[in-house]
C-alpha positions as CSV (number, residue, x, y, z in Angstrom):
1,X,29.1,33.4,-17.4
2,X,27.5,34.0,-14.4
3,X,23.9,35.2,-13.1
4,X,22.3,36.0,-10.5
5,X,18.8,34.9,-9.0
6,X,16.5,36.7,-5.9
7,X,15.0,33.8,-4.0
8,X,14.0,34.1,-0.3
9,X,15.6,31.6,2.3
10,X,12.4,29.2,2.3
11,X,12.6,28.9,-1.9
12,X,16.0,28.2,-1.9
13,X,15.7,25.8,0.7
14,X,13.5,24.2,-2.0
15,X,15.1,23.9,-4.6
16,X,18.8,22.7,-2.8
17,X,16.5,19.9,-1.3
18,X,17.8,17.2,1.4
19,X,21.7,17.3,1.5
20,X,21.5,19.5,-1.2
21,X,20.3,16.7,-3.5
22,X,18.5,18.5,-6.5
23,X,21.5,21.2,-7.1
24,X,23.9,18.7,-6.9
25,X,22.0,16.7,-10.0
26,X,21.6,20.1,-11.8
27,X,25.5,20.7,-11.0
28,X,26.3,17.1,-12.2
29,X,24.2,17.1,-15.1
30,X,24.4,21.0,-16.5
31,X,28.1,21.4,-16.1
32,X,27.3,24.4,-13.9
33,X,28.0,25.7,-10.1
34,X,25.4,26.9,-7.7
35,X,26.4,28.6,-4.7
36,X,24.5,30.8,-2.4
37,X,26.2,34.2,-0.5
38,X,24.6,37.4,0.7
39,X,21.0,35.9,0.3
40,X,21.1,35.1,-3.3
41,X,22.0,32.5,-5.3
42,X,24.4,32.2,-8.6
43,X,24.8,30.1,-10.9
44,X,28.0,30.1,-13.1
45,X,29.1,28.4,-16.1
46,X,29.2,28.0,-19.5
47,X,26.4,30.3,-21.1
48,X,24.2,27.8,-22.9
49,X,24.4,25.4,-19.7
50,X,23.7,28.6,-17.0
51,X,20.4,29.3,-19.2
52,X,19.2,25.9,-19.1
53,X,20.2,25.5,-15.5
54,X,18.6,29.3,-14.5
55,X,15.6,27.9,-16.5
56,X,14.8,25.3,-14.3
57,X,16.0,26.7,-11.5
58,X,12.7,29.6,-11.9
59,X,10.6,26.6,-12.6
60,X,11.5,24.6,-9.3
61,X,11.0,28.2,-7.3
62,X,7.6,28.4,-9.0
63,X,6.3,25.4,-7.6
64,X,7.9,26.2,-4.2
65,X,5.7,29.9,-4.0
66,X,2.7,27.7,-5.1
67,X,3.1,25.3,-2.0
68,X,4.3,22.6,-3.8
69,X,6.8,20.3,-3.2
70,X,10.1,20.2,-5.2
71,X,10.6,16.4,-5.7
72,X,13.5,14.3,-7.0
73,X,11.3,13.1,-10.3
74,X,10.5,16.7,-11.5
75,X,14.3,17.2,-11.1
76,X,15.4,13.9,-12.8
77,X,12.3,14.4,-15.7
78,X,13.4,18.6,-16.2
79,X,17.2,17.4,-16.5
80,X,16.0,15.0,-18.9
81,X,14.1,16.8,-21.1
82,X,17.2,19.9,-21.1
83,X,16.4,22.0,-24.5
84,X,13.0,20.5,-24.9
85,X,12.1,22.0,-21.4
86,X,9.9,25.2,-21.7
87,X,9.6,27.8,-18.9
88,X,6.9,26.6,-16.3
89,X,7.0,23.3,-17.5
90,X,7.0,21.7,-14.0
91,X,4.4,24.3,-12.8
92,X,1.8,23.8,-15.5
93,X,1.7,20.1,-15.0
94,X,2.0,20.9,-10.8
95,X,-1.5,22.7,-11.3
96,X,-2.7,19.9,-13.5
97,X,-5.0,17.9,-10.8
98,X,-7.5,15.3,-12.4
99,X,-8.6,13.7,-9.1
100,X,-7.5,13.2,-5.6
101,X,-6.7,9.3,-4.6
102,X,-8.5,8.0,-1.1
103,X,-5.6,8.9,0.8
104,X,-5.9,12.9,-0.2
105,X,-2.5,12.7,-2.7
106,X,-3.6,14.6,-5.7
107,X,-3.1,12.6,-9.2
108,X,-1.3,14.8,-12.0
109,X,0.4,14.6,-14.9
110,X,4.2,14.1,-14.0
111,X,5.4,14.2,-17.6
112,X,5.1,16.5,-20.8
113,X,3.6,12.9,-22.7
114,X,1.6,12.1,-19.7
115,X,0.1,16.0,-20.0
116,X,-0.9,15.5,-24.0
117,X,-2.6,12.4,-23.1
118,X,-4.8,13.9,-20.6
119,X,-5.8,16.5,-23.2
120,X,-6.1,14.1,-26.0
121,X,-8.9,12.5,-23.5
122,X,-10.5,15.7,-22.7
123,X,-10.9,16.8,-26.3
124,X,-11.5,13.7,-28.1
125,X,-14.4,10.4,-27.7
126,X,-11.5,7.9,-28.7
127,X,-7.9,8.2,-27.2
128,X,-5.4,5.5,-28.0
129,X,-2.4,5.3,-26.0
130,X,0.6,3.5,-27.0
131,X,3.6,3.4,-24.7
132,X,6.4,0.9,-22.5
133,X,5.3,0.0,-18.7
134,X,5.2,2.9,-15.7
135,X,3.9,5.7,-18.4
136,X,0.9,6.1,-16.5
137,X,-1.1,5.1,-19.3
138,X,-3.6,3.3,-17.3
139,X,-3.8,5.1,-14.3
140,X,-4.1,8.5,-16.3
141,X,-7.4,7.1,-18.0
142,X,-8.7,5.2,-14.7
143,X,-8.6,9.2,-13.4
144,X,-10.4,10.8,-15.8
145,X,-12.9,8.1,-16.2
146,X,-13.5,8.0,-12.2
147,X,-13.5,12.1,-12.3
148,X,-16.3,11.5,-15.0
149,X,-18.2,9.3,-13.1
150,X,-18.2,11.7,-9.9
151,X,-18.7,14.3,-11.8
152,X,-21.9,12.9,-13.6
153,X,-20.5,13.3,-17.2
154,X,-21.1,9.2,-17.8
155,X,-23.0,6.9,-16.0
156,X,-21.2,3.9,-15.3
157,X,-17.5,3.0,-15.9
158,X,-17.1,-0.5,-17.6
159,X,-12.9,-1.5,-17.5
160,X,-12.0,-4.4,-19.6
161,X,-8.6,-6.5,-21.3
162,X,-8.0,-9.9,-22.7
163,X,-7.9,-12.8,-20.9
164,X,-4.8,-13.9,-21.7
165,X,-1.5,-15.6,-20.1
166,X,1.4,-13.2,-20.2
167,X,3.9,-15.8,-21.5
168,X,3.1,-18.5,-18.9
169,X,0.8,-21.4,-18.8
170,X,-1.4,-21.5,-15.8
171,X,-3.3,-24.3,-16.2
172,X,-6.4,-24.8,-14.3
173,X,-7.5,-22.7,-11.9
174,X,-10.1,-23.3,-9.5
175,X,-13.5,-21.3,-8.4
176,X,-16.1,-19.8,-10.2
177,X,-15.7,-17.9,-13.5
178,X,-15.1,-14.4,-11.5
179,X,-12.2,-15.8,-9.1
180,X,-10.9,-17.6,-12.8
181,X,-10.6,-13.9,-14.8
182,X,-10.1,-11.7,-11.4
183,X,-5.7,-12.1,-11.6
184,X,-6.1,-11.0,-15.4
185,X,-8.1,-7.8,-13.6
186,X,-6.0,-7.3,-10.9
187,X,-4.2,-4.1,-12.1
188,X,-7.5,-2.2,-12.9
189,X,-8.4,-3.4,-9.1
190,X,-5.6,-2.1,-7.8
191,X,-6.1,1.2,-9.5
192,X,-9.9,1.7,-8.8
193,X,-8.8,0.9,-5.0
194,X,-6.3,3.3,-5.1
195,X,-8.3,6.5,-6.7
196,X,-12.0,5.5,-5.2
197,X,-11.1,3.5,-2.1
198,X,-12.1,-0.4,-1.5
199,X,-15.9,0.4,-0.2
200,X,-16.8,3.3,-2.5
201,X,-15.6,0.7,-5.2
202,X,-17.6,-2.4,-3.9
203,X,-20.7,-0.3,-3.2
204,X,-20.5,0.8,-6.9
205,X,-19.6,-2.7,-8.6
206,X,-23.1,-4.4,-6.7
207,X,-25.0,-1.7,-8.3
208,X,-23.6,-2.2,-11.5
209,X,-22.3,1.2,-11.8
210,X,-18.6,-0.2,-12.3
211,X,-17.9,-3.2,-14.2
212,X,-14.6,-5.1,-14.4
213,X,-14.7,-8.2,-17.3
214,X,-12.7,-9.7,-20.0
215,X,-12.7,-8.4,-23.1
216,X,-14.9,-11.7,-23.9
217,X,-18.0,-10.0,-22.2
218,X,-18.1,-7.4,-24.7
219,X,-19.3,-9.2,-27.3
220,X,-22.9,-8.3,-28.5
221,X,-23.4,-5.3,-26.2
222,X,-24.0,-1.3,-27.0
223,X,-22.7,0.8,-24.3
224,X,-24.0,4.1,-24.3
225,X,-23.3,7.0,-21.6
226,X,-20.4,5.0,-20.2
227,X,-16.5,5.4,-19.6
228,X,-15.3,2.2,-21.4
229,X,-11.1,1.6,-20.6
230,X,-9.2,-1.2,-22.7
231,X,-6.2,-2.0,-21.2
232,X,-2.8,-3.9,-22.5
233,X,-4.5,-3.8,-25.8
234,X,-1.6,-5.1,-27.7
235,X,-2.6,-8.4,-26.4
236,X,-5.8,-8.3,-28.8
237,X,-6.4,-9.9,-32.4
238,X,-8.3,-8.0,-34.9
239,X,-11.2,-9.2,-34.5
240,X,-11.6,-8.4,-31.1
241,X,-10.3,-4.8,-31.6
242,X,-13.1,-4.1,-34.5
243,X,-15.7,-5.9,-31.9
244,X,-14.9,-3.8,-28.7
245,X,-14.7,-0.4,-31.2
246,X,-18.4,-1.3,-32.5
247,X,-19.8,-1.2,-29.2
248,X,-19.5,2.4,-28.5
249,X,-22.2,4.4,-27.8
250,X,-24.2,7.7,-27.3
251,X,-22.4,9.6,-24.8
252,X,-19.5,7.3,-24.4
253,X,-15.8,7.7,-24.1
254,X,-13.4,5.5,-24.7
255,X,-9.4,4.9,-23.6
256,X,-7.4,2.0,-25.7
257,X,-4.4,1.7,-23.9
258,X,-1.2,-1.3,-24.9
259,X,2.6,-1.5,-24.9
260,X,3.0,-3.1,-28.6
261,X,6.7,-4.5,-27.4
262,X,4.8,-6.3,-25.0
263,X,2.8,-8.8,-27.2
264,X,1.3,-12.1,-25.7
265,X,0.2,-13.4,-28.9
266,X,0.7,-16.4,-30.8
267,X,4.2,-15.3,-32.9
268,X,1.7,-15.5,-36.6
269,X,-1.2,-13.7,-35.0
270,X,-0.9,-9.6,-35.8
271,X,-2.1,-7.3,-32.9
272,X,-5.6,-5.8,-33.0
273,X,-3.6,-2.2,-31.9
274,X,-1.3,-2.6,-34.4
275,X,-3.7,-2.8,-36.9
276,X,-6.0,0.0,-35.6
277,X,-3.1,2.5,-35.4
278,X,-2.9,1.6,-39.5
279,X,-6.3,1.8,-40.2
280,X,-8.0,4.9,-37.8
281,X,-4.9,6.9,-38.1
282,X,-6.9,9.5,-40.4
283,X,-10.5,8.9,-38.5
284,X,-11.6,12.5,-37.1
285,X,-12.7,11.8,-33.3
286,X,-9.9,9.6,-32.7
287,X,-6.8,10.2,-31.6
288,X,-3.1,8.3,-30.6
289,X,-0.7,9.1,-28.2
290,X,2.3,7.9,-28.1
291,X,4.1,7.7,-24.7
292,X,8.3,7.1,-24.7
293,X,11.4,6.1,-21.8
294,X,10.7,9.9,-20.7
295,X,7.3,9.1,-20.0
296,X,8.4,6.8,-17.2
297,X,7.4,7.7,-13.9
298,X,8.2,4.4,-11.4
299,X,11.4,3.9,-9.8
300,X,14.4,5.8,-12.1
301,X,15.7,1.9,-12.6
302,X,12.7,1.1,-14.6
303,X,13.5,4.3,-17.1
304,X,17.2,2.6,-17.6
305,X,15.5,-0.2,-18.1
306,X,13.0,0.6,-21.2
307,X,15.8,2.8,-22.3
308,X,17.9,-0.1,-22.4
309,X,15.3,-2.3,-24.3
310,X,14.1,0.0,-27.1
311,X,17.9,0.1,-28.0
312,X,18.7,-3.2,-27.9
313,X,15.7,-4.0,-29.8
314,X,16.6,-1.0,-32.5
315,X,19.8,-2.5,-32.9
316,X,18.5,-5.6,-33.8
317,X,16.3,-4.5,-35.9
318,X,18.9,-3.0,-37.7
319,X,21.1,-5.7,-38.0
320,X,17.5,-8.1,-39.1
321,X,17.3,-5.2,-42.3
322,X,21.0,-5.6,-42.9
323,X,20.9,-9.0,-42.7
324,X,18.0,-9.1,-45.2
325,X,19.4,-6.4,-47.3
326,X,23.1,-8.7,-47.8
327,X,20.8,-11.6,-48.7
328,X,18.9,-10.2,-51.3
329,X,21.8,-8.4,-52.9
330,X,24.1,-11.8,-52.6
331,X,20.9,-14.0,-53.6
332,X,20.6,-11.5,-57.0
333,X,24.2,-12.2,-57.8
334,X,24.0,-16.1,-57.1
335,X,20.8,-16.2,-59.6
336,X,23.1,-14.5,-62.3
337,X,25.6,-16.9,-61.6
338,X,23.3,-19.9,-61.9
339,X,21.6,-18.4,-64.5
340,X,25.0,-18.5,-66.3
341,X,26.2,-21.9,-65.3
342,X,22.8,-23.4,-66.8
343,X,23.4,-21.4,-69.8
344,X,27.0,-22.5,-70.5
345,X,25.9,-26.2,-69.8
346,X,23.8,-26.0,-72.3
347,X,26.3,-24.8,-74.8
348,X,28.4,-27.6,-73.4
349,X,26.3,-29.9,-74.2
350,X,25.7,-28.5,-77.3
351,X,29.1,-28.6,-78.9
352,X,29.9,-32.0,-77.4
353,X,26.0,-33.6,-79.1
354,X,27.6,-31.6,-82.8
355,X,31.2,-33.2,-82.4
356,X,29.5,-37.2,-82.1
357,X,27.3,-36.2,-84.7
358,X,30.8,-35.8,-86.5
């Protein structure tokens, strides 16, 4: 099969990118061949793989007649996604803008996952987010609270997550008790710095219009018109879930977000996500996003790299219910079997008791 598409010089330009990079990916990746003559451009192939491929092609010249630039992760993502992929995708989540960072770069949604978690937060109070490293997941919700806080929806933005080593013993540390939490806080630092710049951020914190604690702090405190952020939330017990959820208040939103393969916990301690995902599942007002591999938006590496994890960690799984499965169904049999040993030694016993009797 073969079709044609209209695209002027400067689009196609576009969508080939450096050295031809991005058509060489869809080529690769689509089973298909794009060449351009007389002006246009055709693609030819298979039918299914010339739809998919002509699909994404219109999407990439979308973004290029809006001004935007066609980069090598929308490619990579669309490519990913094949069949799921629906017509725009790219140029929906393109026109997306929560915020700008200091440096003018406009912060977006890069992923279909990362797109229903910025609506989850827009339409509900509550938004849990569950998903592996480089999702966005914090980022996305330091954005919208920071877009809130501009904007005059909230008054104050309080960010907080457990103080707690992440599988390393570090001992003492010297300085006061802010230097002693501040590495724990570093990535919501590095964030804020990023979106609101290092003096808008500091100017902020003295007046106590931002405030970066452990988890700890929470404790005993009603927070109303604020932007409350709990980040690697997996790392929480219980208790201290229920305690931070209890101190919501009038006017408040709140963004739960944790990686539960990721747990610092004690092995016999359960997660406070874990359990809240079990028991607010059905609560109207809150909601849970679940973010996947797909959802990865760091270096492509980092994507092979969860990718490889969940299924190593499915396969064991498997194997651990296999394992369990043989054992029970073995451990049945050896019961009858013991339960028929005792049985005949009894009627051994029996017989040989009757015959000395004798």
């Amino acid at each position: 099969m073969e079709k044609e598409l209209d695209f002027s010089a400067e689009i196609q330009r576009d969508i080939f990118g450096m050295q031809d990079a991005h058509v060489r990916k869809i080529e690769k990746e689509l089973q298909v061949s794009i060449v351009s003559r007389n002006g246009a451009m055709k693609v030819i192939g298979e039918e299914d793989n010339v739809e998919a491929a002509v699909v994404l092609l219109e999407d990439m010249a979308g973004l290029s007649e809006h001004g935007s630039e066609v980069t090598s992760q929308q490619v990579d993502y669309a490519l990913e996604m094949k069949g799921d992929a629906e017509p725009g995708m790219l140029q929906k989540m393109d026109g997306d803008i929560i915020c700008h960072t200091v440096s003018g770069k406009p912060v977006r949604p890069k992923t279909v996952g990362q797109q229903k978690y910025i609506n989850a937060i827009r339409d509900n109070l509550i938004v849990f987010a569950n998903g592996p490293a480089g999702t966005g997941k914090t980022f996305l919700a330091m954005a919208m609270a920071i877009t809130a806080f501009m904007n005059g929806e909230v008054e104050r933005i309080i960010l907080t997550r457990p103080a707690i080593e992440a599988g390393e013993k570090l001992g003492f540390l010297p300085g006061d008790l802010q230097s002693k939490v501040d590495p724990y806080l570093r990535p919501l630092y590095d964030a804020l710095y990023q979106i609101m710049g290092a003096e808008k951020f500091q100017a902020n914190m003295e007046k106590g219009l931002i405030e970066v604690a452990p988890l700890a702090y929470m404790r005993g405190r009603t927070l109303d018109n604020a932007y409350i952020i709990l980040d690697e939330a997996q790392n929480t017990t219980p208790e201290q879930m229920k305690m931070f959820l209890t101190r919501f208040g009038f006017g408040s939103h709140a963004v739960i977000t944790g990686d539960a393969s990721q747990k610092d916990l004690a092995p016999d301690r359960r997660s406070g996500l874990d359990v809240a995902m079990q028991v607010l599942k059905h609560v109207d007002g809150i909601k849970f996003i679940t973010l996947d591999a797909r959802d990865v938006v760091r270096h492509p590496l980092v994507q092979k790299i969860v990718k490889a994890y969940e299924n190593y960690e499915l396969a064991a799984a498997r194997r651990s219910r296999e394992r369990q499965e043989k054992q029970e169904r073995y451990g049945a049999s050896n019961d009858q079997d013991s339960r028929r040993g005792r049985y005949e030694g009894r009627a051994d016993r029996d017989f040989h008791d009757r015959y000395k009797r004798k």
